[in-house]
N, C-alpha and C positions, 0 to 999 in steps of 0.2 A: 571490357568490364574490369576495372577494380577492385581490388581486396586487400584484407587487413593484412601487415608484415606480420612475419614469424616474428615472434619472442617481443611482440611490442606491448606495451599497455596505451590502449584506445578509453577514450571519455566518448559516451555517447547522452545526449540528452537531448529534451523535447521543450519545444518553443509553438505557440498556434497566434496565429493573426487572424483576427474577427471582417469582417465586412466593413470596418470603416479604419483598419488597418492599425489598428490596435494591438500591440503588441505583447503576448503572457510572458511574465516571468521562465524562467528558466528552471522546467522539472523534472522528476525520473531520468535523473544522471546514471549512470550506469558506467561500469569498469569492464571494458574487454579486453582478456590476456589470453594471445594463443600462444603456446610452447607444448615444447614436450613435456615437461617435472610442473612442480606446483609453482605459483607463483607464491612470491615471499610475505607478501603481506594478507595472506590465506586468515578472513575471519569465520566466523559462523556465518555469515550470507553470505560468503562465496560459496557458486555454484558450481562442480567440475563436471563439464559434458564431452563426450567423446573426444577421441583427437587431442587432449590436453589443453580446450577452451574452456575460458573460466570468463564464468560472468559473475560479477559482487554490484549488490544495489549500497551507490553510496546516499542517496538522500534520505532526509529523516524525515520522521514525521508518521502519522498517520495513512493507514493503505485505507480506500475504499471499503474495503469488506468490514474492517476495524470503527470504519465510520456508520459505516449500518447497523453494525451488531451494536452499537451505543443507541443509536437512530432506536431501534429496534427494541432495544432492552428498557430506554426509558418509556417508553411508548405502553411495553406490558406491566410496569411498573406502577404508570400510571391508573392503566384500565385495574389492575386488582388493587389497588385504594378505594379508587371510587366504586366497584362492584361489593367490597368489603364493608366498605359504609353505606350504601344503599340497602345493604341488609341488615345491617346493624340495626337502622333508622326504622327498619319496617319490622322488626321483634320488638324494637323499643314501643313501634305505634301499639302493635300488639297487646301488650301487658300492662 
C-alpha cells in the first residue's frame, strides 16, 4: 500500500465517466499537505487535522448546499407572492 510523502503538497481531484464513456470535467480539486508546522500558504479553507494534515478546497464555485438554499429560497419566495395575492384578490372580491 501506498502513502502520501511527508512535507509534500498533493492535488487531489475528481473526474466520472458515464456509460457511453464520456468524460466530466475536472472537480473538487483539493490540496493535501502533511508536515509537522503549517503549511505556508495557510488560507481561511485550510483545514488542519491531526498529525499536521492540512486539507484546503482550492476550486470555486458554488457547494451543493449553496445551491439548494437558492433552490430553496426562490421556491418560498415564490409561494408567498402568490399566497399574498391570492388574498389580496379575495378581500378585494370581498368589498
Amino acid at each position: 500500500m501506498e502513502s502520501f510523502d511527508f512535507q509534500k503538497l498533493f492535488y487531489i481531484a475528481m473526474r466520472a465517466v458515464d456509460m457511453n464513456n464520456n468524460l466530466s470535467p475536472i472537480s473538487n480539486v483539493q490540496r493535501i499537505y502533511l508536515g509537522t508546522g503549517r503549511f505556508t500558504e495557510n488560507t481561511s479553507r485550510t483545514k488542519l487535522i491531526s498529525g499536521g494534515i492540512q486539507i484546503s478546497e482550492v476550486s470555486e464555485g458554488l457547494s451543493g448546499g449553496a445551491v439548494a438554499g437558492i433552490v430553496i429560497g426562490a421556491f418560498l419566495l415564490v409561494l408567498i407572492v402568490l399566497v399574498a395575492g391570492y388574498l389580496i384578490n379575495q378581500r378585494m372580491k370581498k368589498a
